[in-house]
C-alpha positions as CSV (number, residue, x, y, z in Angstrom):
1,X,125.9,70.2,28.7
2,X,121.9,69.0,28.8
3,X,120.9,68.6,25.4
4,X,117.5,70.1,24.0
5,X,115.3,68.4,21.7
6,X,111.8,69.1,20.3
7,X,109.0,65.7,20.6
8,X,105.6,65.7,19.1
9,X,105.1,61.9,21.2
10,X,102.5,62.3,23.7
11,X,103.5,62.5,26.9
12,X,102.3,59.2,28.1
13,X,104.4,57.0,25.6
14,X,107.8,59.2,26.8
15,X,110.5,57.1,27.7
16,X,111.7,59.3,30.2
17,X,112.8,59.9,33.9
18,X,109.9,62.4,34.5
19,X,107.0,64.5,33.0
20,X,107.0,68.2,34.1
21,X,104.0,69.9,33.8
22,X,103.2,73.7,35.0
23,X,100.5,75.1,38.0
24,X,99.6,78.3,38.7
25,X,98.1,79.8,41.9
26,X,94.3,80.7,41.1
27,X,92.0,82.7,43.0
28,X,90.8,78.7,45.0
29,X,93.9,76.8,45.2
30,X,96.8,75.4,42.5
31,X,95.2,75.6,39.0
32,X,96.9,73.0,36.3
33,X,98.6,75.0,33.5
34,X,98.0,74.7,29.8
35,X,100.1,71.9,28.1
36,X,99.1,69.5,30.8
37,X,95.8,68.6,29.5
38,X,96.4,64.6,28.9
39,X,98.5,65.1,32.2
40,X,95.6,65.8,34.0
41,X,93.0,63.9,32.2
42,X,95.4,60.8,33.2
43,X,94.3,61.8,36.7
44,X,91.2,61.7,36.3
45,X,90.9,65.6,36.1
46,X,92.0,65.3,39.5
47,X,95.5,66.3,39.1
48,X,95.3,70.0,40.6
49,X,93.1,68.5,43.9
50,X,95.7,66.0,43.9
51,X,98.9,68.6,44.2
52,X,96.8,71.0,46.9
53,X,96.3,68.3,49.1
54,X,100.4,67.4,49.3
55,X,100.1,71.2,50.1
56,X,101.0,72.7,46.7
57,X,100.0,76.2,45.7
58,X,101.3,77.0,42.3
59,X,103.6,79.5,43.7
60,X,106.7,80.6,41.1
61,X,109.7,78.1,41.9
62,X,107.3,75.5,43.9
63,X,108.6,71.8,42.6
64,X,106.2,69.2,43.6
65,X,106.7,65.5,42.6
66,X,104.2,63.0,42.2
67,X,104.1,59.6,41.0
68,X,102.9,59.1,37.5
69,X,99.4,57.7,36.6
70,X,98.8,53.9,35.5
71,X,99.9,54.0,31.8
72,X,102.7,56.3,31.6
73,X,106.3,55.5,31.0
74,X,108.0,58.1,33.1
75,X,107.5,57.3,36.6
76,X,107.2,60.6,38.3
77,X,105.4,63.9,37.3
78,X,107.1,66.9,38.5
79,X,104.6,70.3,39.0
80,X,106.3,73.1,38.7
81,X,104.9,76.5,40.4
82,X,104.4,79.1,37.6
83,X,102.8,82.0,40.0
84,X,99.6,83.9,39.8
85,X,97.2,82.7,36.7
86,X,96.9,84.7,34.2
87,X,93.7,87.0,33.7
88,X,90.9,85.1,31.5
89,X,93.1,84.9,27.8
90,X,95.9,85.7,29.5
91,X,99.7,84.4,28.9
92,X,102.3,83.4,30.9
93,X,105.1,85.5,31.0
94,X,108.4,84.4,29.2
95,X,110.1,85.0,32.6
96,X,107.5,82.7,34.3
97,X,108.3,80.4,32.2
98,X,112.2,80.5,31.8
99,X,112.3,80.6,35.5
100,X,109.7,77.6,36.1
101,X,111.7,75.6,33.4
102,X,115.1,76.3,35.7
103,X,113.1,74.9,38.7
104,X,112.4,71.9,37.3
105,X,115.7,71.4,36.0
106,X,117.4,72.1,38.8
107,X,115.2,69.5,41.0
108,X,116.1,66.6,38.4
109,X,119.5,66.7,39.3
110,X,120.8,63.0,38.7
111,X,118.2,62.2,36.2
112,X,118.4,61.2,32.0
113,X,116.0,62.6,30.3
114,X,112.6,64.9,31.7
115,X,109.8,65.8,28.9
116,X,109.3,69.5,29.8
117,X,104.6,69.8,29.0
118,X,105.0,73.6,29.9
119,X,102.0,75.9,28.0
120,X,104.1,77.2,25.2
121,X,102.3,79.0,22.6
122,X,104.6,79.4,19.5
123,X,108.6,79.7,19.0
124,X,109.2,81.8,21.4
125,X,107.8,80.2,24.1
126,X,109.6,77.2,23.4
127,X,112.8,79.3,23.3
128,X,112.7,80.8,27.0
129,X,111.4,77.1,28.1
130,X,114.6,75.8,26.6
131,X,116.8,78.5,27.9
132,X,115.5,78.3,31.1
133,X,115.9,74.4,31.2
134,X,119.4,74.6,30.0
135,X,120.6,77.3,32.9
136,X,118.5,75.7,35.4
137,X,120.3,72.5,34.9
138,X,123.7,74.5,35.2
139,X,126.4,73.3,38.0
140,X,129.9,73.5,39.2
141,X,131.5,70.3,40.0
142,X,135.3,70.6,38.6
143,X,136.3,70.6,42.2
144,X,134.7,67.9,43.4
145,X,136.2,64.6,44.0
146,X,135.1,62.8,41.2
147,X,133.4,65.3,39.4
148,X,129.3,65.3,38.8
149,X,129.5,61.7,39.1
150,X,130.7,61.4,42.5
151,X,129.9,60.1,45.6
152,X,127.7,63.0,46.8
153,X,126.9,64.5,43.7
154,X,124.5,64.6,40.8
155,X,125.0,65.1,37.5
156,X,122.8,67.5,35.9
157,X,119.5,66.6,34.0
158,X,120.8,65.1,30.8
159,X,118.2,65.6,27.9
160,X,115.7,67.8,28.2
161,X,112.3,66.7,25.6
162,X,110.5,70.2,25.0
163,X,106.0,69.4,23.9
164,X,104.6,71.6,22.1
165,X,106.8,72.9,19.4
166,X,107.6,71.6,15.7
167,X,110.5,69.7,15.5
168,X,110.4,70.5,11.4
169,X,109.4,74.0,12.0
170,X,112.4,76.5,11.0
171,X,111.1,79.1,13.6
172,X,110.6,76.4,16.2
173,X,114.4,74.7,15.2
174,X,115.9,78.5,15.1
175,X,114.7,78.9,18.6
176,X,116.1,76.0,19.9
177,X,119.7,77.1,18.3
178,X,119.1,80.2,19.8
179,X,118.6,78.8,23.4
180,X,121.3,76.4,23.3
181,X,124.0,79.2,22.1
182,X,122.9,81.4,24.5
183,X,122.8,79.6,27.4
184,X,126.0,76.9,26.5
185,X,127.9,80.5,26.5
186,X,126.3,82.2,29.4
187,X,127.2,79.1,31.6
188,X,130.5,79.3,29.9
189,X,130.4,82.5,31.8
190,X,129.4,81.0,35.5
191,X,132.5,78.7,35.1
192,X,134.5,81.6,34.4
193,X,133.0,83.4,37.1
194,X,133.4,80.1,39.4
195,X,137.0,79.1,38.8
196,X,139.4,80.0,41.7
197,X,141.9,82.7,40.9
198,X,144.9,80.1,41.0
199,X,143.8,78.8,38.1
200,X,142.1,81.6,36.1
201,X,144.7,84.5,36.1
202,X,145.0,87.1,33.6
203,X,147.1,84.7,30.9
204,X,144.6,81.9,31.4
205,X,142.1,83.6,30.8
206,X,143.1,85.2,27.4
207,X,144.4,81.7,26.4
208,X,140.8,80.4,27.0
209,X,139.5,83.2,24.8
210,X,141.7,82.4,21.8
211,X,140.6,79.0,22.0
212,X,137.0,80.0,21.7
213,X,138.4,82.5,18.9
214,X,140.0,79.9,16.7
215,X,136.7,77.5,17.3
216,X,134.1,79.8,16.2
217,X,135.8,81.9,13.9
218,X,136.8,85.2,16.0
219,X,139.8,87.0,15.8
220,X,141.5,87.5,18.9
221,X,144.5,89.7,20.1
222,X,146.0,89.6,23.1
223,X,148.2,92.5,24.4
224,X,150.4,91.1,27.3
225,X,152.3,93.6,29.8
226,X,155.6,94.6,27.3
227,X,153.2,95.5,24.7
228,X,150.7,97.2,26.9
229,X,153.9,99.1,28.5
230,X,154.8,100.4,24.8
231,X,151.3,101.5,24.2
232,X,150.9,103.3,27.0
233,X,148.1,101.2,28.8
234,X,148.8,102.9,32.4
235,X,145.5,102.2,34.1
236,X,145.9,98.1,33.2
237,X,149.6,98.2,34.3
238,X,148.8,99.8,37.6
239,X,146.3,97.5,38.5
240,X,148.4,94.7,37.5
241,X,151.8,95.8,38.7
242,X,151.7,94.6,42.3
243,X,151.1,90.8,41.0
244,X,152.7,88.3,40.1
245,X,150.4,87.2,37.0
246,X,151.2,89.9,34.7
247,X,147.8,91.8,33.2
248,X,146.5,91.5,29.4
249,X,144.1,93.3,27.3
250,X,141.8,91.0,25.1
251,X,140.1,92.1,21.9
252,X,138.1,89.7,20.2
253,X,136.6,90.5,16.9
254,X,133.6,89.2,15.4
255,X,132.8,90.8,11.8
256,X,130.0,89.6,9.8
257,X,130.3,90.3,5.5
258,X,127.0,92.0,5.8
259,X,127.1,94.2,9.1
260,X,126.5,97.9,9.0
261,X,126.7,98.8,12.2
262,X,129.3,98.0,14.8
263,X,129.1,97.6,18.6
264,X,132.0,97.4,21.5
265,X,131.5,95.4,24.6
266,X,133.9,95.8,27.2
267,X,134.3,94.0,30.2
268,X,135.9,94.3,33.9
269,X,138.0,91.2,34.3
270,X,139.6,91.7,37.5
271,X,141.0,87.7,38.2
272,X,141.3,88.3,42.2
273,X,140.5,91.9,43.6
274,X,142.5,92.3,47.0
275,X,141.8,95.7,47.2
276,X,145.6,96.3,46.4
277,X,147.5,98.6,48.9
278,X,144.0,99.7,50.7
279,X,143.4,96.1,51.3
280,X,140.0,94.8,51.7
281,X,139.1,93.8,55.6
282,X,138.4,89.7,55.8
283,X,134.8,89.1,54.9
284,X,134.9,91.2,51.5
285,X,137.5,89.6,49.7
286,X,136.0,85.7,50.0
287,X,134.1,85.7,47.0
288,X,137.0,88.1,45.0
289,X,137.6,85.7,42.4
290,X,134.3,87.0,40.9
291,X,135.5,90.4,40.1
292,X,135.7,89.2,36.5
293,X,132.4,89.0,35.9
294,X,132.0,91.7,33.2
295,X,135.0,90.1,31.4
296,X,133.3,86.8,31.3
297,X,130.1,88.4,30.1
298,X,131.7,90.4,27.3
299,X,133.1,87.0,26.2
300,X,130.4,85.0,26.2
301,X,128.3,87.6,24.4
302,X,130.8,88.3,21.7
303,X,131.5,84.2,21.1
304,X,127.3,83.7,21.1
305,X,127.1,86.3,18.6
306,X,129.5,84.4,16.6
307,X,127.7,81.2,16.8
308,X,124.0,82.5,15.9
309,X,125.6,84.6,12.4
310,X,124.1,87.8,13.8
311,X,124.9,90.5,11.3
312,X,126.6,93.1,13.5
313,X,130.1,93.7,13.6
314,X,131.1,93.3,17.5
315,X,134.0,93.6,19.6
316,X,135.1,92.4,22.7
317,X,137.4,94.3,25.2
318,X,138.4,92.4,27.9
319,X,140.6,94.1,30.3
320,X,142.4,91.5,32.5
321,X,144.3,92.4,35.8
322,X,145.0,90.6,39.3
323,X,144.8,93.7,42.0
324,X,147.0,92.6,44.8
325,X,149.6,94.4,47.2
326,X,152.8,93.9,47.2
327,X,156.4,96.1,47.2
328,X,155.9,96.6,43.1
329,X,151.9,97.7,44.1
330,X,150.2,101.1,42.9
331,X,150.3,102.9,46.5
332,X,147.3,105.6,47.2
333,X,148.6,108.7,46.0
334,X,150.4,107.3,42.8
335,X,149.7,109.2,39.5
336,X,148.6,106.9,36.6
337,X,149.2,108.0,32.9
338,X,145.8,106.6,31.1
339,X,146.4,105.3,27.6
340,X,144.1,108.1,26.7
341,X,146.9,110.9,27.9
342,X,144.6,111.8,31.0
343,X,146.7,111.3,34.0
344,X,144.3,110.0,37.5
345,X,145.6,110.2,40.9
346,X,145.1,106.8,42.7
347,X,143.2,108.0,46.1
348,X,142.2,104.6,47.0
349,X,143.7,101.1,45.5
350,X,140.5,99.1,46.0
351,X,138.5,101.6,42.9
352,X,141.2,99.2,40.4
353,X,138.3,98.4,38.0
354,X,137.4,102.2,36.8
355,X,141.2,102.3,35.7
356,X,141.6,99.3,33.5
357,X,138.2,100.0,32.5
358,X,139.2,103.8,31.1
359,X,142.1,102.4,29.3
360,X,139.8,99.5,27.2
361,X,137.0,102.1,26.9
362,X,139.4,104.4,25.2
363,X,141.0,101.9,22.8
364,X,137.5,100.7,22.2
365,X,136.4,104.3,21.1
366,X,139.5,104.9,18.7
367,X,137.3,102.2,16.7
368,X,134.3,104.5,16.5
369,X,132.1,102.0,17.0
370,X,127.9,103.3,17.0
371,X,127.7,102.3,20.7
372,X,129.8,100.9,23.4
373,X,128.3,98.8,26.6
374,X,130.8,98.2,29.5
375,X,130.1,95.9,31.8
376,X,131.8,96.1,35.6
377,X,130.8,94.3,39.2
378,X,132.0,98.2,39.9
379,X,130.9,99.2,42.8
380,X,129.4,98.1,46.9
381,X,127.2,101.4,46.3
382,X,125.3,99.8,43.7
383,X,124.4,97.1,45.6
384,X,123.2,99.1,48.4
385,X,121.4,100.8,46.1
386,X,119.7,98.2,44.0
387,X,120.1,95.2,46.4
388,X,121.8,91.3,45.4
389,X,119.7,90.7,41.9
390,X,119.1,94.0,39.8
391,X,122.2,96.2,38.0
392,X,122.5,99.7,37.1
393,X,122.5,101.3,33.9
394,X,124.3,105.0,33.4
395,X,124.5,106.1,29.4
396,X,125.5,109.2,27.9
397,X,122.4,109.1,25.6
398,X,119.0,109.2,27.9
399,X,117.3,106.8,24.8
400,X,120.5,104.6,24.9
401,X,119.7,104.4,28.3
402,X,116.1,103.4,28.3
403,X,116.8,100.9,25.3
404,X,119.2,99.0,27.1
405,X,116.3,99.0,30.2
406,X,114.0,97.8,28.2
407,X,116.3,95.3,26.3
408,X,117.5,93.8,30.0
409,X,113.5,93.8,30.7
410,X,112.9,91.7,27.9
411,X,115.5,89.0,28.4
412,X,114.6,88.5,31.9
413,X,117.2,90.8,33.3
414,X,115.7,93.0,36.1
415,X,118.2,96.7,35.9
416,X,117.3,99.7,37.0
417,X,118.5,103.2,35.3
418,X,120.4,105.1,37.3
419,X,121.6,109.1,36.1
420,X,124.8,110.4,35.9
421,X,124.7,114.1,38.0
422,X,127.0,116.3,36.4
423,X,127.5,118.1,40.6
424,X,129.2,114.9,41.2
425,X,131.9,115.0,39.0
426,X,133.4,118.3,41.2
427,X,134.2,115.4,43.9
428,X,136.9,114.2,41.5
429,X,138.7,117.1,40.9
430,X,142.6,117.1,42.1
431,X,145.1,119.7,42.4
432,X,147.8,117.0,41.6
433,X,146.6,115.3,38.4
434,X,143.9,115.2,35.8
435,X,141.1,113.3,37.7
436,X,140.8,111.1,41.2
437,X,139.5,107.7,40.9
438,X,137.4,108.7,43.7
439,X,135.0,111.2,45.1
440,X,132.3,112.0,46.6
441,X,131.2,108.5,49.0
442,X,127.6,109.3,48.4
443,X,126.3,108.1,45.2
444,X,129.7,106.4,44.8
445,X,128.3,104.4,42.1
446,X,127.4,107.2,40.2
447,X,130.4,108.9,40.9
448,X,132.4,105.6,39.0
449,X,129.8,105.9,36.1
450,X,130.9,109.2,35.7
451,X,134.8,109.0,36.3
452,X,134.1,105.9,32.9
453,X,132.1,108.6,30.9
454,X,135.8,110.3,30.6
455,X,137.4,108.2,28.8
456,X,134.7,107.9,26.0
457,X,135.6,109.2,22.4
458,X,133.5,112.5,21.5
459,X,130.5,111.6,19.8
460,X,130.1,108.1,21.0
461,X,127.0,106.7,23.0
462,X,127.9,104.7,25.4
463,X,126.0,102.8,28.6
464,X,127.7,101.6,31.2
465,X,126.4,98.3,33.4
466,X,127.3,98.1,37.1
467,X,126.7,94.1,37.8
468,X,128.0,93.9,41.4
469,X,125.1,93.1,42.9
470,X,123.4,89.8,40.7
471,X,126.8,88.4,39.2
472,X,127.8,86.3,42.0
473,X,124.6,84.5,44.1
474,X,125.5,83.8,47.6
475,X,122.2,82.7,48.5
476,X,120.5,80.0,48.2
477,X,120.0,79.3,44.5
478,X,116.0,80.4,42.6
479,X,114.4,79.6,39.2
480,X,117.8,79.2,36.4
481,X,119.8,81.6,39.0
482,X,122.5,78.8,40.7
483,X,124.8,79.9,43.4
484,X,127.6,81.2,42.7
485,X,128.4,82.7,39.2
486,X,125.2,83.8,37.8
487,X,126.5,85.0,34.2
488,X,124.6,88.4,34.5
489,X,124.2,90.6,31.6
490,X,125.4,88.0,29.3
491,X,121.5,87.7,27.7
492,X,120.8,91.7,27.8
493,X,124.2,92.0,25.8
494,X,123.2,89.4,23.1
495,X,119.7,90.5,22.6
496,X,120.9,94.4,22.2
497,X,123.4,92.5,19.3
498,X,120.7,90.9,17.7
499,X,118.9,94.2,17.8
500,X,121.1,96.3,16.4
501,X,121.5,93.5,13.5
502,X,118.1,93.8,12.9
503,X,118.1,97.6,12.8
504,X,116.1,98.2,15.6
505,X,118.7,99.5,17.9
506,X,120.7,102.6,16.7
């Protein structure tokens, strides 16, 4: 992992592989960003003249790299495209920067140590620099002959030097901690999300997450498939019942001895979605091993919860299955019995995340917990809906709904609301059994977000996050975003934690 420190040197005297400094696009050309200042003088004021004429504009995710001026220590300087200036007194955005911060990063692949001159104006700033330094730097390599150090490959940035903070400062040294919890456990996440399904079934997964339990203090229980078979977990078990890597339920619990309010996160961990019986057609199931998203999410939120003290009790639900086909499989037509008594008539195989779902949203309500966030890569009619980088959010509880919006909005997490119409719940009515797991094809992702809201305990708010369209990039990667596993939702999840610690949510 790239370590984060705080310097107070000047950026000249760094002993360092590069200097990154920011540049916006102004109304005439590339305009050099606050924090750059001795930067630029080095140039001879010249520096933003310098970066138009190799062709830069200032434009968000633009990495240009110059060498440094006569006198510094760091060879290079890297400018980094913030996007439009500010108006006159103006500040950058804490997405602008988190995302400009991820740039660099990401383009000093292979390097020690980069001092990050971004225009930070207090904690804060220094915080989403940090975090988007640390996720920017993220990558995959476990697969790779030789790991990050071979042949073809770079390691990540290894230090990262953040000016303009207070290295003695406790706001300054809090937000540091902060950044490197959160974004150590969100790219815990990515390599979740990343690791092929022969290696990260159901089992391996839950024995990663009592690891993590017995490290950071978090009590974990695991439920494997005789005990979820005597509790009556049938929406797990007929996911899980055409594989041969058995399912589990995971709850992790993270209490705090001054928490008065409790919140349940649950999380979608399909290991390898087939489709089951109604098997997907090639060229959807490629990139299946990411149907655990949610899970992963949940996890990491719960474990960085753990690690900054927040003073919330919260629990994880992580409901683990591997949907494949198979003469043991759930067939279309099969009758489930939920864990909550509600029996649902299987109508198509491939809708496998709404059933284990129901059964840890239910066991996550007996708890009574003052709100409940699920988190799913649910449905393909999100995506359309929303497109490949924003997720929907459904609630029972209109403010829930626009709190969670707005916490997502804050973090740097673009979602979108989305309503639940009661005239679409008909769709799922059966003559056979309580409920279909389908209905209606049109607003199908609405139609899941309602099919969840039935298995939520009277009285409970609850919002429910569809994730399938930014959890897995399979694009080229942008700002702190890599390819591949993107760890989405992880950040919205922690902030509404720390909210409700602070007694501003709920």
């Amino acid at each position: 992992m790239t370590a984060l420190t705080l310097s107070t040197a000047a950026a000249a005297g760094q002993r360092a592989d590069a200097i990154v400094v920011g540049v916006a696009k102004g109304a005439e050309g590339p305009v050099v960003a606050p924090g750059a200042e001795a930067v630029d003088q080095a140039y001879d004021g010249r520096l933003a003249a310098t970066l138009e004429t190799l062709g830069a504009s200032g434009a968000e995710g633009e990495v240009t790299k110059l060498p440094a001026p006569s006198g510094f220590k760091a060879p290079v300087v890297v400018a980094v495209g913030l996007g439009a200036e500010p108006e006159k007194d103006g500040a950058y955005s804490a997405e602008s920067l988190r995302r400009a911060a991820g740039s660099a990063a990401r383009a000093l692949a292979g390097s020690k140590k980069a001092v990050f001159a971004l225009p930070v104006a207090d904690a804060a700033d220094i915080g989403v620099v940090g975090e988007g330094a640390l996720l920017g730097a993220y990558s995959f390599d476990t697969y790779k002959e030789n790991g990050k150090n071979g042949k073809n490959n770079k390691a990540p940035l290894a230090e990262v030097a953040l000016l303009g903070g207070k290295p003695r400062d406790k706001a300054y040294k809090a937000a540091v901690e902060r950044a490197v919890a959160v974004a150590e456990e969100l790219n815990r996440a990515r390599d979740l999300i990343n690791t092929p399904p022969n290696d990260l079934n159901p089992a391996a997964f839950a024995d990663i997450a009592q690891s993590a339990g017995k490290e950071y203090g978090i009590k974990v229980q695991v439920l494997d498939e005789k005990a979820l078979a005597k509790g009556g977990y049938g929406g797990i078990l007929g996911v899980g019942v055409g594989s041969a890597s058995a399912p589990r339920l995971v709850k992790l619990s993270y209490t705090h001895s001054k928490a008065d309010k409790h919140l349940a996160f649950v999380g979608k961990g399909i290991t390898y979605d087939s489709g089951g019986i109604s098997l997907k057609p090639a060229g959807h199931n490629e990139t299946m091993k990411c149907d655990m998203s949610g899970a992963a999410a949940v996890f990491a939120a719960v474990v960085a919860a753990a690690r900054l003290g927040l003073e919330v009790n919260v629990t994880g639900w992580l409901a683990l299955a591997e949907n494949m086909p198979s003469g043991s499989a759930t067939r279309p037509g099969d009758v489930l019995r939920m864990y909550s008594g509600k029996t649902v008539e299987v109508l198509n195989t491939d809708a496998e995340g709404r059933l284990v779902l129901a059964d840890a949203l239910w066991a996550a309500s007996q708890e009574n917990p003052d709100a409940i966030v699920d988190v799913a890569t649910l449905t393909g009619a999100m995506m359309l809906a929303l497109g490949s980088r924003t997720f929907g959010i459904m609630s029972n509880d209109d403010a829930f709904r626009t709190a969670v919006h707005e916490t997502a909005k804050e973090v740097g997490e673009d979602a979108w609301p989305m309503p639940l119409p009661e005239h679409l719940r008909k769709g799922m009515d059966t003559p056979t059994a309580d409920i279909a797991n389908m209905g209606e094809r049109m607003g199908g992702g609405l139609v899941a977000g309602l099919f969840l809201k039935e298995f939520i305990g009277e009285g409970i708010t609850w919002a429910h996050l569809d994730i399938a369209g930014p959890a897995f990039n399979e694009q080229a990667p942008f700002g702190y975003t890599p390819k591949g596993g993107t760890g989405s939702a992880v950040r919205t999840l922690v902030r509404l934690a720390e909210l409700t610690a602070e007694g501003e949510l709920g």
